[in-house]
BATI-926098 format. One line per field, with one value per residue: residue in three letters; x, y, z of N, C-alpha, C in turn. Coordinates in Angstrom, 1 decimal. Atoms other than C-alpha are relative to their C-alpha. Example, Ala and Ser with C-alpha at 12.3 -4.5 7.8 and 13.67 -1.06 7.14 Angstrom:
BEGIN
rest	[ALA,SER] .
n.px	[0.9,-0.9] .
n.py	[-1.2,-1.1] .
n.pz	[0.0,0.0] .
ca.px	[12.3,13.7] .
ca.py	[-4.5,-1.1] .
ca.pz	[7.8,7.1] .
c.px	[0.9,-0.8] .
c.py	[1.2,1.1] .
c.pz	[0.0,0.8] .
REM end
This chain:
BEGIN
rest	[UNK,UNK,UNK,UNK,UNK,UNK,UNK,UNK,UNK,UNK,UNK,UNK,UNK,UNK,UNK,UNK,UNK,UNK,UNK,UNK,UNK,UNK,UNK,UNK,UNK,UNK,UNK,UNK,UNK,UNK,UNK,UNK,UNK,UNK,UNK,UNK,UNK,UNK,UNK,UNK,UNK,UNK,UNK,UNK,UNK,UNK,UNK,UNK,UNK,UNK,UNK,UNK,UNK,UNK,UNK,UNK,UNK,UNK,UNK,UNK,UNK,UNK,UNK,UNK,UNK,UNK,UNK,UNK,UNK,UNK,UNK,UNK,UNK,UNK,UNK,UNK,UNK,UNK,UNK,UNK,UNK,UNK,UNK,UNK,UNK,UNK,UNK,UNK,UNK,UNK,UNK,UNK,UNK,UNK,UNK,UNK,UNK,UNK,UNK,UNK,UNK,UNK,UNK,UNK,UNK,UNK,UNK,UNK,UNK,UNK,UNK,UNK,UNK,UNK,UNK,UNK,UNK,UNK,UNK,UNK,UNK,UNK,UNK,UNK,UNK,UNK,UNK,UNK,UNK,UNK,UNK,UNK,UNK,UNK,UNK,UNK,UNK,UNK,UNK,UNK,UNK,UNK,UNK,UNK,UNK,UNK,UNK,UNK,UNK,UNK,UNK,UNK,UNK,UNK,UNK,UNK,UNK,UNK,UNK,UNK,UNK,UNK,UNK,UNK,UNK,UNK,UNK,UNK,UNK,UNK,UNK,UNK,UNK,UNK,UNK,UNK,UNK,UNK,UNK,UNK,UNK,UNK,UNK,UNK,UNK,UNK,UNK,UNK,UNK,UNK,UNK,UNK,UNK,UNK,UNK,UNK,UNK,UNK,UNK,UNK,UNK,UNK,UNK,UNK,UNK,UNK,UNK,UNK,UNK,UNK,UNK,UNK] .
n.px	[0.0,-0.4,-0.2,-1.3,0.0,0.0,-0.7,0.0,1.5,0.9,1.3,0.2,0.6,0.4,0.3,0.8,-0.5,0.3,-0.7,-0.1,-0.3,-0.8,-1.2,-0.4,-0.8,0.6,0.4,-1.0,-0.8,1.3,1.6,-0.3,-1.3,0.6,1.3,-0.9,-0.7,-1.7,-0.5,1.0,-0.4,0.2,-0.5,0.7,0.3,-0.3,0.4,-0.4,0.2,-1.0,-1.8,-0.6,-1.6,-0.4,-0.3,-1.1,-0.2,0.5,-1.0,0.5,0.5,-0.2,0.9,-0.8,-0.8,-1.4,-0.5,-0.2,-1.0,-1.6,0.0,-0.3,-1.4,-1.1,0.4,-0.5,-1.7,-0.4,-0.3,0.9,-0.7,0.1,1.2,0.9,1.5,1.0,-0.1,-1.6,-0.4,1.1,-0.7,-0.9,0.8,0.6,-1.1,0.2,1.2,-0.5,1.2,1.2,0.5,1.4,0.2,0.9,-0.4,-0.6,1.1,0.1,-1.4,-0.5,0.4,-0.5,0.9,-1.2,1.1,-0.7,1.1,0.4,-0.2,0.6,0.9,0.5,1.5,0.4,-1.3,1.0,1.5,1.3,-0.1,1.2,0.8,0.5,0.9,1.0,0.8,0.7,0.8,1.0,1.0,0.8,1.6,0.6,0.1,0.8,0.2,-0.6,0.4,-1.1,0.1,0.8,-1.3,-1.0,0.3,-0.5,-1.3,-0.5,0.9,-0.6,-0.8,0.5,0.2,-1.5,-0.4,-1.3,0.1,-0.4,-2.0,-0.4,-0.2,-0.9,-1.4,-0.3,0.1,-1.1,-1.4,-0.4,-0.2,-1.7,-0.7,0.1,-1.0,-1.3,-0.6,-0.4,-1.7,-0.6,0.3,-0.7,-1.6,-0.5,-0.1,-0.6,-1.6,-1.4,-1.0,-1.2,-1.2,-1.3,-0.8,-1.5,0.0,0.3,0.9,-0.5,-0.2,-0.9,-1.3,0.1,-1.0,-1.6,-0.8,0.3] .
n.py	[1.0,0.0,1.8,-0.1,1.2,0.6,0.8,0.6,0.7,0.4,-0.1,-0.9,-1.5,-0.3,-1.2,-0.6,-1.6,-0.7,-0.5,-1.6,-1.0,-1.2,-0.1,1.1,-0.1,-0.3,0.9,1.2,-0.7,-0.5,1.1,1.5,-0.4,0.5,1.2,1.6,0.6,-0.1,0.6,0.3,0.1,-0.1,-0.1,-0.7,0.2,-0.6,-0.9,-1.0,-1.0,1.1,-0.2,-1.4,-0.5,-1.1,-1.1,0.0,1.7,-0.3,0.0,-0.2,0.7,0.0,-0.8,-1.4,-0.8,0.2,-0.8,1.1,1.5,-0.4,-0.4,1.3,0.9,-0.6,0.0,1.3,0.1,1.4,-1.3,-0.1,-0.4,-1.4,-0.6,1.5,0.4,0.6,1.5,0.3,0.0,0.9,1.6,0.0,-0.2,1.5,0.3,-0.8,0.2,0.7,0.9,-1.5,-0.2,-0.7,-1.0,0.1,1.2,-0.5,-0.5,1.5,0.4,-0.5,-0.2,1.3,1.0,0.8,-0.2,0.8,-0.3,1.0,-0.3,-0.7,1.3,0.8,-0.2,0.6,-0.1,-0.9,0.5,-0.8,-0.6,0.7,-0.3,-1.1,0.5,0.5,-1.4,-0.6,0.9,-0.3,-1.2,0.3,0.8,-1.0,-1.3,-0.7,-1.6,-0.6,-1.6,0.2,0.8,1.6,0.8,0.3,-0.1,0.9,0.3,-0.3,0.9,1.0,-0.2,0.6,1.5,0.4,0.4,0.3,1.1,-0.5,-0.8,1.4,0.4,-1.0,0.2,1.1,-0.5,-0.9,0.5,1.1,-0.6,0.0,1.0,0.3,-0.9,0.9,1.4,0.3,-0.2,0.9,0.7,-0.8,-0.1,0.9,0.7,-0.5,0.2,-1.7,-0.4,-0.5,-0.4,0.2,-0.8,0.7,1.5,0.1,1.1,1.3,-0.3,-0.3,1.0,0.7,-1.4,0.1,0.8,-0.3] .
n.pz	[-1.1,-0.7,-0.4,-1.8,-1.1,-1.1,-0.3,-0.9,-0.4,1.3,0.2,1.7,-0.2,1.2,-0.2,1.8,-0.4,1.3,1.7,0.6,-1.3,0.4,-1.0,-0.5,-1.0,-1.0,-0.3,-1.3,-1.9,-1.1,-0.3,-0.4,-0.6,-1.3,-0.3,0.3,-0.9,0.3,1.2,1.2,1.5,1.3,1.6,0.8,0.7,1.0,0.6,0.2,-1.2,-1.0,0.2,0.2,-0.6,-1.3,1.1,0.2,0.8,1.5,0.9,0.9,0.9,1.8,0.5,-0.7,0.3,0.3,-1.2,-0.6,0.1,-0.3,-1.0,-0.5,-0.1,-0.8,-1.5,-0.8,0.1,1.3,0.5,1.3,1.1,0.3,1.4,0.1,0.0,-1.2,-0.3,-0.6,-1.1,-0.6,-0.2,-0.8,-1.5,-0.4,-0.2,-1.3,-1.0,-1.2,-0.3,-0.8,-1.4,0.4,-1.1,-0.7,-1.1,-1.4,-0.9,-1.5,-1.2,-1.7,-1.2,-0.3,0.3,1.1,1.1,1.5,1.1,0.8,1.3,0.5,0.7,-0.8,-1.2,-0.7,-1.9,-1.0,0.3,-0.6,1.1,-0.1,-0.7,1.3,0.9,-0.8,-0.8,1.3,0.8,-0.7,0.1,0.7,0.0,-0.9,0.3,1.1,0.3,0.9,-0.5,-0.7,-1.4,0.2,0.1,-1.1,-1.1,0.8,0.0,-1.6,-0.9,1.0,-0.6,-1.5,0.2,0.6,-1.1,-0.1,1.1,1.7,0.7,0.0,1.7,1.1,-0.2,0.4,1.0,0.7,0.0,0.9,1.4,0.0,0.3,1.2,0.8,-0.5,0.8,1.9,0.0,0.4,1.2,0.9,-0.1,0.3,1.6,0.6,-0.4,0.2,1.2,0.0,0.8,-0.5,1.0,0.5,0.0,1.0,0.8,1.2,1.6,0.4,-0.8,1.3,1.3,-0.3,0.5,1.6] .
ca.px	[120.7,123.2,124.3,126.0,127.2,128.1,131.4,131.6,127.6,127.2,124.2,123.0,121.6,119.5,119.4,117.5,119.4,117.1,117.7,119.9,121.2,122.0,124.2,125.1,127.7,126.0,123.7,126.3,127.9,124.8,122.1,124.2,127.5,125.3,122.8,125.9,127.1,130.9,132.8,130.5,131.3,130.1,129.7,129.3,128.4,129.6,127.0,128.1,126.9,129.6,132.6,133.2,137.3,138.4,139.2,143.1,142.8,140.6,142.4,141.7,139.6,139.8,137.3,139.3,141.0,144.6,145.3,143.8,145.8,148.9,147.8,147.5,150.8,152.6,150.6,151.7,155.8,154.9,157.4,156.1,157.3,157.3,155.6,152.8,149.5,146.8,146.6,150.6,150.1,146.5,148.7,151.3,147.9,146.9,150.6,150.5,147.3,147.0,144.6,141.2,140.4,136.6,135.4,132.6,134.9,136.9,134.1,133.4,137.0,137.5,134.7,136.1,134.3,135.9,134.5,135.3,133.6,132.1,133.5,132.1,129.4,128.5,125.1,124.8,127.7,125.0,122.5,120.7,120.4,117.7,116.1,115.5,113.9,111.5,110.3,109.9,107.7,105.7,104.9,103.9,101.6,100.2,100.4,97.1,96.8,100.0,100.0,104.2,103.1,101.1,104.4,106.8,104.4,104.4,108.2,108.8,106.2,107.8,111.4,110.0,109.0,112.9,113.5,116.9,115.9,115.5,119.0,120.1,119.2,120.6,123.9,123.8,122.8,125.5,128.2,127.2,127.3,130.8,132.0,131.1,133.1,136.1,135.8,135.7,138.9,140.0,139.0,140.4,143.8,143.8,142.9,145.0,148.9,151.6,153.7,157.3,159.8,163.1,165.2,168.7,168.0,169.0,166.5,166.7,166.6,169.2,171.7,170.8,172.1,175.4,176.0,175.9] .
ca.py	[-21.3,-21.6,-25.8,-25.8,-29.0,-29.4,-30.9,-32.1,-33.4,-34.5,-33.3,-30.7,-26.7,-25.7,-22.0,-19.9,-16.5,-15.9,-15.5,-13.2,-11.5,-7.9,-7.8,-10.8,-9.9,-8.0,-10.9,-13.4,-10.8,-9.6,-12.9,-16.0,-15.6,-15.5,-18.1,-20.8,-23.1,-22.9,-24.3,-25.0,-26.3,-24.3,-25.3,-23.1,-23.1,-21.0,-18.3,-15.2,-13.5,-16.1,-15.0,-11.7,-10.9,-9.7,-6.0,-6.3,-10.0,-8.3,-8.4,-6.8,-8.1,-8.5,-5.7,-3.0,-0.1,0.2,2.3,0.1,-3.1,-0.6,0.5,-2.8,-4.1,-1.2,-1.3,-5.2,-4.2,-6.5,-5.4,-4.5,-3.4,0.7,0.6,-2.7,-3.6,-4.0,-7.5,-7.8,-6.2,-8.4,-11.7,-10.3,-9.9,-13.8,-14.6,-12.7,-13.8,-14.8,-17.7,-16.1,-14.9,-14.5,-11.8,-13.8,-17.2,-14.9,-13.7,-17.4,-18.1,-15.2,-15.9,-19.9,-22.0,-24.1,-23.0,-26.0,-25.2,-27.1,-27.5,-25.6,-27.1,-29.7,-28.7,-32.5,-32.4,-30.4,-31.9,-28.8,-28.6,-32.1,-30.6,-27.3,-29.7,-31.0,-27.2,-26.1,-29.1,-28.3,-24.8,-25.7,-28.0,-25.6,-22.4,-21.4,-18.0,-17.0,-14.3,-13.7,-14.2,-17.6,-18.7,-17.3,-18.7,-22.1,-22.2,-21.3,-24.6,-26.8,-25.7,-26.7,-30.0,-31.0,-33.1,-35.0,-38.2,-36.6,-34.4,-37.8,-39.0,-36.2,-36.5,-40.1,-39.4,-37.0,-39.4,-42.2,-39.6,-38.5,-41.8,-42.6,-39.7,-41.6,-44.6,-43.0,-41.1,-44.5,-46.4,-43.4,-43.5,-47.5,-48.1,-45.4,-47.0,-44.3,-43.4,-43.8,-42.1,-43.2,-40.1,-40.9,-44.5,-45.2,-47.4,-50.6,-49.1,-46.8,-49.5,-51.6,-48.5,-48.2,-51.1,-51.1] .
ca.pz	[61.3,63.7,65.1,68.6,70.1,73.6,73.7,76.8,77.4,73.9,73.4,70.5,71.0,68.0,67.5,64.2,64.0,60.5,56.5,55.4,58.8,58.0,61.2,62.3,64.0,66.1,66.8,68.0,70.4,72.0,71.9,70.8,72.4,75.7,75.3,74.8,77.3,77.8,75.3,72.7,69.4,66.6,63.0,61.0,57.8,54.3,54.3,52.9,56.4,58.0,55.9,56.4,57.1,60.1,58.7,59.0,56.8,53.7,50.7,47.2,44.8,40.7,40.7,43.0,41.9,40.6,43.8,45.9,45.0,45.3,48.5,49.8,49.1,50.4,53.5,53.8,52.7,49.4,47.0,43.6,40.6,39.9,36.7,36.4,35.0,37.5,36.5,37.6,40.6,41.3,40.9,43.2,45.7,45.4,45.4,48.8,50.1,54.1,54.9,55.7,59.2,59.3,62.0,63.3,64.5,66.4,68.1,69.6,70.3,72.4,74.0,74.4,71.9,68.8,65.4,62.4,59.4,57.1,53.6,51.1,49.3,51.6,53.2,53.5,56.7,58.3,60.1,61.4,57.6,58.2,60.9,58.8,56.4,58.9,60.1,56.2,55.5,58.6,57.4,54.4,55.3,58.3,56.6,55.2,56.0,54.4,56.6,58.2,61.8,61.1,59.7,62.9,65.1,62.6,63.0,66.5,67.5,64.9,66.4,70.1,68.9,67.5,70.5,71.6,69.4,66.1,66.5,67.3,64.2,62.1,63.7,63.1,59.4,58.7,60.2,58.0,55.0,56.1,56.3,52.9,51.5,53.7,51.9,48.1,49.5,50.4,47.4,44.8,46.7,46.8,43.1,41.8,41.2,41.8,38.6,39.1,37.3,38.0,36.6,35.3,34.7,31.4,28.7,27.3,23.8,25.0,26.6,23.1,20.7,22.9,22.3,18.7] .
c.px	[1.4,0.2,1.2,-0.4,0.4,1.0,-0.2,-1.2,-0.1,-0.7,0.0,-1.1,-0.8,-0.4,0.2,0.6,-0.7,1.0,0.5,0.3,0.5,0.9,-0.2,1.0,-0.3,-1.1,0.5,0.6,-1.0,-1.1,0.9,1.0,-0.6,-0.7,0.7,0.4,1.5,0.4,-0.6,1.1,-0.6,-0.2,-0.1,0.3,0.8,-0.8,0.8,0.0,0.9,1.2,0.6,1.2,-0.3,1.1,1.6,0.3,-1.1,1.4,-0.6,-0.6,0.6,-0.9,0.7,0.5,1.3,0.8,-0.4,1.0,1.2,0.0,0.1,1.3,0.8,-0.3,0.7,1.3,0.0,1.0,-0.4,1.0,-0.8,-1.0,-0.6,-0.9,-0.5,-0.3,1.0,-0.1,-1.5,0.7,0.9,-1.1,-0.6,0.9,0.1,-1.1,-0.1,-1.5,-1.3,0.0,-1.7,-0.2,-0.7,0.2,1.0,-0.6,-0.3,1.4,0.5,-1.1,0.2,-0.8,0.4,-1.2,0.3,-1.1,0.1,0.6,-0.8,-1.1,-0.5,-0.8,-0.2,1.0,-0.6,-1.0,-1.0,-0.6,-1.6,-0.7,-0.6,-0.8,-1.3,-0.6,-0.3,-1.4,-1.1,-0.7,-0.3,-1.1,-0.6,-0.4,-1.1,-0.4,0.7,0.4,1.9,-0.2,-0.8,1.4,1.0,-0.6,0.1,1.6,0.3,-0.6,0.8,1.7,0.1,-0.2,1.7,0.5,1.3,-0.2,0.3,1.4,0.5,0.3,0.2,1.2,0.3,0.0,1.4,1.4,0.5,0.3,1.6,0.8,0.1,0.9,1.3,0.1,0.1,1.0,0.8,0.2,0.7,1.3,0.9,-0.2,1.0,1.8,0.8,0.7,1.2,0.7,1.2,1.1,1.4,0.4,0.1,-1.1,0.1,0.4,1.6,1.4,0.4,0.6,1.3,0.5,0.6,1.3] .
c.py	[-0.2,-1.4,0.4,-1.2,0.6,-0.9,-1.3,-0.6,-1.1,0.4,1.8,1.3,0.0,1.5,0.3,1.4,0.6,-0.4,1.2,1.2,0.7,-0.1,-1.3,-0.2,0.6,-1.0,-0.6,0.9,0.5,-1.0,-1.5,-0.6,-0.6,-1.0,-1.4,-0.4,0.2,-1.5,-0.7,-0.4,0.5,-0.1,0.7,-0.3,1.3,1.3,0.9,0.7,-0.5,0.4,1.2,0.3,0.9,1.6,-0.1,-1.7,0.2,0.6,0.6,-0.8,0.5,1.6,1.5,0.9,0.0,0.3,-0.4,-1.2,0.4,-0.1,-1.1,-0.7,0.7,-0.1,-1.8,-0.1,-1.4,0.6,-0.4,0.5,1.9,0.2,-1.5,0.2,-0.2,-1.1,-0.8,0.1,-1.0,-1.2,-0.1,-0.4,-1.9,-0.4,0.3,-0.4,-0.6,-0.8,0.9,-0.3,0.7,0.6,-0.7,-1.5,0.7,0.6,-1.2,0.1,1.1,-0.1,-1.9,-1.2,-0.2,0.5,-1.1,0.6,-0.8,0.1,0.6,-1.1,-1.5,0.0,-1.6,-0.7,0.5,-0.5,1.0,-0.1,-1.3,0.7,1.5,-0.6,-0.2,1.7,0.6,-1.0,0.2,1.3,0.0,-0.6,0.5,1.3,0.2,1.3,1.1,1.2,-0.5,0.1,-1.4,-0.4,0.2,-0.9,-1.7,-0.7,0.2,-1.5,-1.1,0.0,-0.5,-1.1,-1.2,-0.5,-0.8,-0.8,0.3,0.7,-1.1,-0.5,0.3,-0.2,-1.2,-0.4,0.7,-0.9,-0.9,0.5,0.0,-0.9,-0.8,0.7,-1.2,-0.9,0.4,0.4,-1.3,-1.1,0.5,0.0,-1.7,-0.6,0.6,-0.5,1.4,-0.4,0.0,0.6,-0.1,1.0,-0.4,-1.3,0.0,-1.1,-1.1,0.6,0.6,-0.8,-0.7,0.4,0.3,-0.9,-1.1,0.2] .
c.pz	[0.5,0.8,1.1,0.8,1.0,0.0,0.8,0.3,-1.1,0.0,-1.1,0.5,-1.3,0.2,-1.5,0.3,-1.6,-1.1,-0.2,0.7,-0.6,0.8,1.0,0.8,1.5,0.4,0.7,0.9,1.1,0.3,-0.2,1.1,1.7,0.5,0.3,1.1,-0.4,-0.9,-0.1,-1.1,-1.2,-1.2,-0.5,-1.7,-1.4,-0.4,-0.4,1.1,0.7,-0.8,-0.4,0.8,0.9,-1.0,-0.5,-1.4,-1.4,-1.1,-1.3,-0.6,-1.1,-0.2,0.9,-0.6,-0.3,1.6,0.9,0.3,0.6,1.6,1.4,0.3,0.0,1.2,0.5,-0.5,-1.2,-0.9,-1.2,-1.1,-0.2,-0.9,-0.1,-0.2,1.3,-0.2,0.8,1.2,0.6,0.2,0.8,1.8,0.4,0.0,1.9,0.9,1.3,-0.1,0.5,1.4,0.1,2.0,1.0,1.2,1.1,0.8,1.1,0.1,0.5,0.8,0.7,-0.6,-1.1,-0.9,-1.1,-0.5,-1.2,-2.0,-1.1,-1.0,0.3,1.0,0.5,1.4,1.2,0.6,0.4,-1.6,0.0,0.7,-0.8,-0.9,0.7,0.2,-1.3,-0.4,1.0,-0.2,-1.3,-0.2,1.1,-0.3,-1.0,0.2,-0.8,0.5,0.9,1.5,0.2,-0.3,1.0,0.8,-0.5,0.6,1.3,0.6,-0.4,0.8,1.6,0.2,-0.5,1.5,0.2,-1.0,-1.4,-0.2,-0.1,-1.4,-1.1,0.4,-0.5,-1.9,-1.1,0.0,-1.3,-1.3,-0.4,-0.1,-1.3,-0.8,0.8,-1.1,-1.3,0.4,-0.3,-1.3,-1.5,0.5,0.1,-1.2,-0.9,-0.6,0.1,-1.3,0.6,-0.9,0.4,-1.5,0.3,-0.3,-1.9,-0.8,0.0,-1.0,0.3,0.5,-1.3,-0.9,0.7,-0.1,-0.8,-0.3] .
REM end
């Protein structure tokens, strides 16, 4: 699933690109890309089909090859050590690492549309993620055939029915969630005292023993 505001209108898109997109990239460049009003807002979300490096911004993994890792960090002028474990030269590669660049937000912003993305493990930031609840609970309770076109045809109706009100009320939902997290930030940074340490200050005790 796919969540596209509408900057400028306010108002909320809802579009299903499927579970589990084999090519998803090819999706958004040829069906979503087009369907969007100019500058759109995006969220996206942490799938694994959503964070695939733009090719120049893949970096080795722990599980790569020795000759790999090398290859890598001659290609990016890292410099290395001649003779090194593959652990040595893997800590040089997360020492080295560049922020990710995922392939599929530079896809919207060249075609002019903001991507944030949602912190990891925070499906409830999402509200398509309510609305997705509402269209599971409808084909459950509609689906007695069991049959995979009774359930597209289930979800396609259910999806038709998600009218402005209820996005409404998922956006509104999510805010008040978000704003909750604010206040424990606030609350964990105004109960906490800061530690000082005033270095070079000598003690009591040792002011007391000098002058002994």
């Amino acid at each position: 699933m796919v969540e596209v505001v509408v900057a400028e209108r306010v108002r909320r898109l809802t579009l299903c690109a499927g579970d589990e997109v084999s090519d998803s990239e090819g999706y958004v460049e040829e069906q979503l890309i087009t369907a969007l009003p100019e500058k759109s807002l995006v969220v996206m979300d942490n799938a694994s089909y959503h964070n695939c490096r733009e090719f120049d911004n893949r970096c080795p993994t722990s599980n790569c090859r020795k000759a790999e890792i090398i290859e890598w960090l001659d290609r990016n002028n890292i410099v290395r050590p001649d003779k090194a474990t593959k652990q040595v030269l893997y800590e040089l590669v997360l020492l080295h690492k560049p922020p990710p660049s995922y392939a599929i937000d530079k896809m919207f912003k060249n075609a002019g549309h903001e991507v944030p993305r949602l912190p990891p493990y925070h499906f409830d930031l999402n509200p398509i993620e309510l609305i997705w609840e509402d269209i599971k609970g409808k084909v459950s309770r509609y689906n007695t055939t069991f049959k995979l076109s009774e359930v597209e045809k289930i979800v396609r109706t259910a999806i038709g029915e998600v009218d402005i009100s209820r996005r409404e009320t998922c956006v509104k939902h999510v805010l008040a969630v978000e704003n909750e997290y604010w206040k424990l930030d606030g609350i964990r940074e105004e109960t906490i005292p800061p530690i000082l340490i005033h270095l070079g200050d000598e003690s009591n005790t040792e002011r007391r023993r000098d002058a002994l």
